[in-house]
C-alpha positions in Angstrom: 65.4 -20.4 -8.4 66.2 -22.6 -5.6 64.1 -26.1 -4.7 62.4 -24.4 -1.5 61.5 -21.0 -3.6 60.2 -23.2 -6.1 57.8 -25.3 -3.6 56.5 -22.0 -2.1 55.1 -20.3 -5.4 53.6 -24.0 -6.1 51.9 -23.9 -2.7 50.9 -20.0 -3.3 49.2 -20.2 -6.2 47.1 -17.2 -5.2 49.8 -15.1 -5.4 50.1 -15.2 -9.4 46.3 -15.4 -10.8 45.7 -14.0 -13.9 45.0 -10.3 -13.6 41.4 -10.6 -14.8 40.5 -13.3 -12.4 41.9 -11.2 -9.4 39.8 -8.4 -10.6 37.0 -11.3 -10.7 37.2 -12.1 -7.5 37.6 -8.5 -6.2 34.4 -6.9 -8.2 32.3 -10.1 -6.3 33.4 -8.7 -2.9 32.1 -6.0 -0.1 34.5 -3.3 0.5 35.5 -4.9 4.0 36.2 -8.2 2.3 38.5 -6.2 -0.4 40.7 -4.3 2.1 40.9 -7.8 4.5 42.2 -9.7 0.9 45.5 -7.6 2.0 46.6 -10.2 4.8 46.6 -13.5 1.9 50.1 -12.3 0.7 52.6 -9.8 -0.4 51.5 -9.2 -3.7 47.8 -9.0 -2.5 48.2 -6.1 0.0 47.7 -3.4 -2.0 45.6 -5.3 -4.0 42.2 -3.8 -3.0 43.5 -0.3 -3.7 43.1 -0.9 -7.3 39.8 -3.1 -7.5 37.9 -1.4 -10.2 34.2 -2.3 -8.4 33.5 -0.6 -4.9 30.5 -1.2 -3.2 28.9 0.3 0.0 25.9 -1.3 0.9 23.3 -1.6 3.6 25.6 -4.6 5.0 28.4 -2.2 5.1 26.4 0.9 7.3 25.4 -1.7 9.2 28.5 -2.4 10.4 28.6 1.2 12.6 25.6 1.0 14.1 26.3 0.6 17.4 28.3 4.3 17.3 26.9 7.3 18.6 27.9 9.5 15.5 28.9 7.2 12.6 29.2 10.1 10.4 33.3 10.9 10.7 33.8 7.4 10.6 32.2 6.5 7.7 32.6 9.6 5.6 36.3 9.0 6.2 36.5 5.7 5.0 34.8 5.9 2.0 37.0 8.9 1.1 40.0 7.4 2.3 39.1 4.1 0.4 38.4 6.6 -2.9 42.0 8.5 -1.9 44.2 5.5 -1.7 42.6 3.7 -4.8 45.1 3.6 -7.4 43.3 2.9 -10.7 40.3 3.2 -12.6 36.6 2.8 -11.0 34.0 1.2 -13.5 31.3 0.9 -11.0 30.7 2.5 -8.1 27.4 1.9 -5.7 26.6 3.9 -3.0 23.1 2.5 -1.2 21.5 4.4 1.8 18.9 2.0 2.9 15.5 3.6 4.8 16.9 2.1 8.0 20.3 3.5 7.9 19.0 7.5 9.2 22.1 7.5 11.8 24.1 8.4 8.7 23.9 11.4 6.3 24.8 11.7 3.0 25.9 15.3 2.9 26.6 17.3 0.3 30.2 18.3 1.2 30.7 14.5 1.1 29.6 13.5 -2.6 31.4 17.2 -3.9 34.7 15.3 -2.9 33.9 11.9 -3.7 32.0 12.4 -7.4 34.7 14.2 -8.9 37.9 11.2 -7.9 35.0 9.0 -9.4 34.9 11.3 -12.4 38.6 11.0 -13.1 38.9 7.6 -12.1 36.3 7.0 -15.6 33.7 5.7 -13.7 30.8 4.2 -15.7 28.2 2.6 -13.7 27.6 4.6 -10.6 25.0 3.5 -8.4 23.7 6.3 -6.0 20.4 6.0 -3.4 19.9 8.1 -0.6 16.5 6.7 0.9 17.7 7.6 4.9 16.3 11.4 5.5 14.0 13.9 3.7 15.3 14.6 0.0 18.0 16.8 -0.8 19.1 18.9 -3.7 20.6 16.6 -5.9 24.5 17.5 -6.5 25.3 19.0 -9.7 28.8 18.0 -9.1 27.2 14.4 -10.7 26.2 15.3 -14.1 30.2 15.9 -14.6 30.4 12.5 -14.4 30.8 12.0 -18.7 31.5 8.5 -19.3 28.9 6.6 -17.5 26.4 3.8 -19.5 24.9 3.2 -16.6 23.0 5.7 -13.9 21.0 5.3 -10.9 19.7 7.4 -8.4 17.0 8.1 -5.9 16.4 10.2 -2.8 16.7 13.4 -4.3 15.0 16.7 -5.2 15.7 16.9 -9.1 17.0 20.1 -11.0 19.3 20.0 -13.9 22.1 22.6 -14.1 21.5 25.5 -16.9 24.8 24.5 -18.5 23.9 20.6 -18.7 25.6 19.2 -21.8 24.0 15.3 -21.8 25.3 11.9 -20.6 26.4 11.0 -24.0 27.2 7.6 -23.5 24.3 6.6 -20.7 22.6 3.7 -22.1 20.5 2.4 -19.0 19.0 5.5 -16.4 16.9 4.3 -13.2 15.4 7.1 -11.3 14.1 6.1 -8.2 11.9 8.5 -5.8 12.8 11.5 -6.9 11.1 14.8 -6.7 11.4 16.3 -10.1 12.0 19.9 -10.9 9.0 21.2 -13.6 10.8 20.1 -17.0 13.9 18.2 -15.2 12.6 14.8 -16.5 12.1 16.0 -20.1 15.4 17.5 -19.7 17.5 14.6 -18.4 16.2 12.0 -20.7 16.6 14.2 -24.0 20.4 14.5 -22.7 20.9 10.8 -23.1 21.0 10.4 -27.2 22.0 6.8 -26.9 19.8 5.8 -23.9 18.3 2.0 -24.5 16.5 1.5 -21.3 14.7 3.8 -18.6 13.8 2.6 -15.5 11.0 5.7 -13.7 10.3 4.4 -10.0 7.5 5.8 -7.4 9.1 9.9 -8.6 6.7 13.0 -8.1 6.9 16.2 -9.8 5.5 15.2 -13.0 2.1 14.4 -14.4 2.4 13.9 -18.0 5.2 11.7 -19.4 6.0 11.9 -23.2 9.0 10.1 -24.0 10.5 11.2 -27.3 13.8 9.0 -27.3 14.0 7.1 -30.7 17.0 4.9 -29.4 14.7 3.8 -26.1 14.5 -0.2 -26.0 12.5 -1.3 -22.8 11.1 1.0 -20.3 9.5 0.7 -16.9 7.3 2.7 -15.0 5.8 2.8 -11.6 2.9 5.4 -11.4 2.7 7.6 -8.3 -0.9 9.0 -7.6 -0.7 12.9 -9.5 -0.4 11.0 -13.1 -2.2 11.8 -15.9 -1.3 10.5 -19.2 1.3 8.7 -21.0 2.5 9.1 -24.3 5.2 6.9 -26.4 4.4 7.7 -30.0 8.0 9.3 -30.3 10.0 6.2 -28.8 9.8 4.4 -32.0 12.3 1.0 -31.1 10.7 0.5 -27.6 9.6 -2.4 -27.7 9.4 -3.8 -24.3 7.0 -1.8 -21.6 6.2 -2.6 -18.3 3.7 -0.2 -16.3 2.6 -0.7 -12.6 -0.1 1.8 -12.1 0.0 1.6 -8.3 -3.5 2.0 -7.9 -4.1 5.1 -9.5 -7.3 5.4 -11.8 -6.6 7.3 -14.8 -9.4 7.6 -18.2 -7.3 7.2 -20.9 -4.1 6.9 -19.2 -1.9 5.7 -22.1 -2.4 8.2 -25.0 0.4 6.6 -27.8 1.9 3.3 -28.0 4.6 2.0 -30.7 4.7 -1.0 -32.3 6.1 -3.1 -29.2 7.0 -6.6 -28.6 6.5 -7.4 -24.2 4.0 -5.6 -22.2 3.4 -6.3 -18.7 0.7 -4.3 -16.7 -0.5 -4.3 -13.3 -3.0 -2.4 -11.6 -2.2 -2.9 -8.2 -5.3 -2.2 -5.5 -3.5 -2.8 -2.2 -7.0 -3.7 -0.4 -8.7 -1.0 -2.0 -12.3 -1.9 -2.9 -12.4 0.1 -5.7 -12.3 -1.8 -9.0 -11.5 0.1 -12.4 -11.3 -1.6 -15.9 -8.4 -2.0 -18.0 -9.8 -0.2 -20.9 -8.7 3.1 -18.7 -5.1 1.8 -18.9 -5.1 1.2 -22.1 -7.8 2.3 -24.5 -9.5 -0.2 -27.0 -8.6 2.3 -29.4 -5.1 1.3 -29.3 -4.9 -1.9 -29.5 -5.4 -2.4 -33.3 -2.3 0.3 -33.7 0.3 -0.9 -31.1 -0.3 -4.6 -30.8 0.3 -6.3 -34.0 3.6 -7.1 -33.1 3.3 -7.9 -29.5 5.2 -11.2 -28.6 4.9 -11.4 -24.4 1.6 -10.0 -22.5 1.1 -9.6 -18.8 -1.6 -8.6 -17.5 -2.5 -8.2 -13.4 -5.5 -8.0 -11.3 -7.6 -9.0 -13.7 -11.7 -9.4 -12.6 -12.4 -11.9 -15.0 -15.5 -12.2 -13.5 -16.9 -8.8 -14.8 -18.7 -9.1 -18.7 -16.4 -6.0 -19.8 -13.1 -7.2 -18.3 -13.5 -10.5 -19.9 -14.3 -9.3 -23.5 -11.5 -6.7 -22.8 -9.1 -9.6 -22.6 -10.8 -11.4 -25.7 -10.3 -8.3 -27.8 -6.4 -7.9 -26.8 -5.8 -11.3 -28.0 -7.0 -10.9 -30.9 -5.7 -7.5 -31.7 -2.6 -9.3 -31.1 -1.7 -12.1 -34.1 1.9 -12.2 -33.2 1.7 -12.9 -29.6 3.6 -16.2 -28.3 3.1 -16.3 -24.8 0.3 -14.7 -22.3 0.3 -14.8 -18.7 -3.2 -13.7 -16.5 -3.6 -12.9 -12.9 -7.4 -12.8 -11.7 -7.8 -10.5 -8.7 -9.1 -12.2 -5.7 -9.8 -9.3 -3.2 -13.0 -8.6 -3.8 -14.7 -12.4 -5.7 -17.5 -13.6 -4.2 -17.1 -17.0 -3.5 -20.5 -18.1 -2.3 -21.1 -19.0 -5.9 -18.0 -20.9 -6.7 -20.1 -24.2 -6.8 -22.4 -23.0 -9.2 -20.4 -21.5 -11.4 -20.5 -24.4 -14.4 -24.5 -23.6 -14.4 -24.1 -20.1 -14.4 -21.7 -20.0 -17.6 -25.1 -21.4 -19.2 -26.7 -18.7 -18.7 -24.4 -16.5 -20.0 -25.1 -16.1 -23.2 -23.3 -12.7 -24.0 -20.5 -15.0 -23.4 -21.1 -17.5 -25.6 -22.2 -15.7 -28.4 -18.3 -14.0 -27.8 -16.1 -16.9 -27.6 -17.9 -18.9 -30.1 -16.3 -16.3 -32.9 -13.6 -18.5 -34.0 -10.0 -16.7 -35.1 -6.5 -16.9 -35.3 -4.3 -16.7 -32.5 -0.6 -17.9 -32.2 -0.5 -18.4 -28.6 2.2 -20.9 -27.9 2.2 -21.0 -24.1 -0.4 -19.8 -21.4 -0.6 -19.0 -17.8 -4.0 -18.0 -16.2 -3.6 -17.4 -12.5 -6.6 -17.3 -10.5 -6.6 -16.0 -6.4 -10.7 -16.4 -6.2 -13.7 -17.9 -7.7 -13.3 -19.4 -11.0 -16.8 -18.0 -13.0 -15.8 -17.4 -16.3 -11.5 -18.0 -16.6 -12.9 -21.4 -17.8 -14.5 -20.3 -20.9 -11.9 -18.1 -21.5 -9.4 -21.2 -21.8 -11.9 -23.1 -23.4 -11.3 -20.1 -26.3 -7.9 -20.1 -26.2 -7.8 -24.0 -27.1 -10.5 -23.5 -29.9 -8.2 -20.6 -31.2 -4.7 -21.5 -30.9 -3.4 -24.4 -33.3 0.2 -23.3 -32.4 -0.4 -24.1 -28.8 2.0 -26.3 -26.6 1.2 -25.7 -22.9 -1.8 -24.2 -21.2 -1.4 -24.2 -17.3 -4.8 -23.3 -15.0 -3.3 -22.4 -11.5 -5.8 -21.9 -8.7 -4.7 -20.4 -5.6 -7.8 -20.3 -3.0 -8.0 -22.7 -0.2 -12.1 -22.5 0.1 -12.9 -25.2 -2.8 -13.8 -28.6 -1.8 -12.0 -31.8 -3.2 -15.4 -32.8 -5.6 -15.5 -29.1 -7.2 -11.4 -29.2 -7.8 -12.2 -32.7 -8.9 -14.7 -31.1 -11.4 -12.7 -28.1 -12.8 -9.5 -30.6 -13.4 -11.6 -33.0 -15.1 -13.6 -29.9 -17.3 -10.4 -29.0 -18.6 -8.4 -32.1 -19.2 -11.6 -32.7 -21.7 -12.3 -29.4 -23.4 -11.5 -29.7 -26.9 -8.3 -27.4 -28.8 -7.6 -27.2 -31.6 -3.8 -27.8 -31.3 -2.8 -31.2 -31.3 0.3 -30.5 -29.2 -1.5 -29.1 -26.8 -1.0 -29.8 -23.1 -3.3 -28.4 -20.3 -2.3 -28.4 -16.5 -4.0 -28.1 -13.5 -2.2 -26.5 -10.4 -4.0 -26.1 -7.3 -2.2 -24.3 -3.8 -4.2 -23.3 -0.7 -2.9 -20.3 0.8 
């Protein structure tokens, strides 16, 4: 090797990375960035042909906007890019944005496109179409046999008669879909290994029984026509997360296992309408399917209200095991003229009292409380948490409500720096933002 070839592969040290770093860098790019990687050398311009991560994005339709018909152009780059690639595809991601209706995702499209990603081994494919009503979803993607990973959304669900399973799928998300009658039930029963299932704002259903026994964590986001819920059969889930969207449901949840993290919100969007937690998730269960619960969410609470407030007292102690709880007050609806009086008022409530002076073991280690309105009764709840949790390290009071004078903030910091735990560890904070 001569001196000058010699001081040109020092300066180009680009040119001779390690294969795994170059496929680093590659995986961390958008498809125009690959393809442009071509111009840094000779031995990267062909480069991007074999990156084994291909995305197309909202940032990438965006880029043909300003055409008339986009749909030649980009139908023909994404083919050619899949055509000219020269080795295997892990991950593939296809994203139609809501915005992006000057393009569509036709059928003739994805019959071409799924099956190179088929032979190419692809195992996380990525696939939203959220730009024009649903379509049939494209049988030609349940050929697709050694994905772990699976999402898609935009589509009208059926499963072909001669579906065999995603035997190696470990993590589905379904994503606004319209389900076939049964298509759900069928899906998830074809994935013997699946650990996680993600079920997102998807119709066609009204009764969910999940009977996978290698499920880990699932999460669900209700749409309106739901009726009940039942998890009895996933024996190892053990994390659950469940937005209910608003929805009021008696009895909604009919089974739980024996899980570890639950996080629940009941999202109102402005509706007036308030409806306990007990409909989410029956008192009846809680003895069952919380004695190993570790992590607890729980949203749009209205502490304020006698049964919601002995609901919560009951969870946590149903629930010896759990570590760490986390409360958000709904603040929609509080009335706030009484804010003021609301250490006076707590006198008078003896049904409270006679509650939270019941002394018992919890092994709370850390608690949130997050309240967006008038404070009424949260402080008696913390003042049972500190009387109850010897394990306790940090207790932090956020209040998020502007309408509360300097003397009254004064008044609820001071309350809670001198309530009395039981914990000597303990540390209680007070947090106050106006919004």
């Amino acid at each position: 090797m001569t001196l000058l070839n010699k001081k040109a592969n020092e300066n180009d040290q680009i040119s001779y990375l390690p294969g795994n770093v170059i496929d680093a860098i590659l995986a961390n790019l958008e498809i125009k960035d690959q393809v442009r990687t071509s111009i840094l050398s000779k031995n990267w311009r062909y480069m991007w042909t074999s990156a084994p991560q291909l995305h197309f994005d909202q940032d990438f339709f965006n880029t043909f906007m300003h055409l008339d018909d986009p749909n030649p152009v980009i139908s023909k780059i994404i083919t050619d890019v899949l055509m000219l690639h020269s080795g295997p595809i892990h991950k593939f991601t296809l994203y139609l944005p809501y915005d992006s209706a000057y393009f569509d995702m036709e059928v003739e499209y994805l019959n071409i496109w799924i099956p190179i990603l088929s032979s190419k081994g692809v195992k996380y494919l990525d696939f939203v179409n959220f730009n024009s009503v649903p379509d049939e979803i494209p049988f030609i993607i349940f050929s697709c046999k050694e994905l772990t990973y699976l999402k898609f959304g935009g589509f009208n669900m059926s499963i072909p008669p001669d579906f065999c399973g995603f035997k190696k799928l470990l993590e589905l998300h379904l994503d606004m879909l319209i389900f076939e009658p049964g298509a759900l039930e069928t899906l998830v029963s074809g994935c013997p290994f699946l650990e996680k299932l993600i079920i997102e704002s998807c119709d066609g259903y009204e009764y969910l029984d999940i009977s996978s026994p290698t499920l880990k964590v699932l999460e669900i986001v209700l749409r309106d026509d739901m009726k009940s819920i039942s998890l009895e059969k996933a024996t190892n889930l053990v994390d659950f997360t469940l937005d209910v969207n608003g929805i009021r449901v008696y009895g909604l949840i009919k089974s739980l296992p024996k899980i570890k993290r639950l996080s629940v919100r009941k999202s109102m969007y402005g509706k007036k309408e308030k409806y306990p937690y007990a409909d989410i998730i029956p008192l009846t269960l809680l003895a069952s399917s919380f004695n190993s619960l570790e992590y607890l969410q729980l949203h749009d609470m209205s502490l304020n209200e006698k049964g919601e407030l002995l609901y919560v007292v009951s969870v946590l102690k149903s629930a010896p095991r759990l570590t760490e709880f986390a409360i958000y007050q709904s603040g929609n609806n509080d009335d706030t003229s009484q804010v003021s009086d609301y250490f006076e008022e707590l006198q008078e409530c003896w049904w409270l009292r006679l509650e939270l002076e019941e002394h018992c073991w919890l092994g709370l280690q850390i608690v949130d409380i997050y309240l967006g309105g008038s404070p009424h009764h949260a402080m008696s709840l913390t003042q049972f948490i500190l009387l109850n949790s010897p394990l306790l390290e940090t207790l932090t009071f956020n209040y998020c409500y502007k309408e509360l004078d300097a003397p009254m903030l004064l008044k609820i910091s001071q309350e809670l720096l001198l309530m009395e735990r039981v914990s000597p560890r303990a540390q209680v904070e007070f947090n106050h933002s106006a919004f």
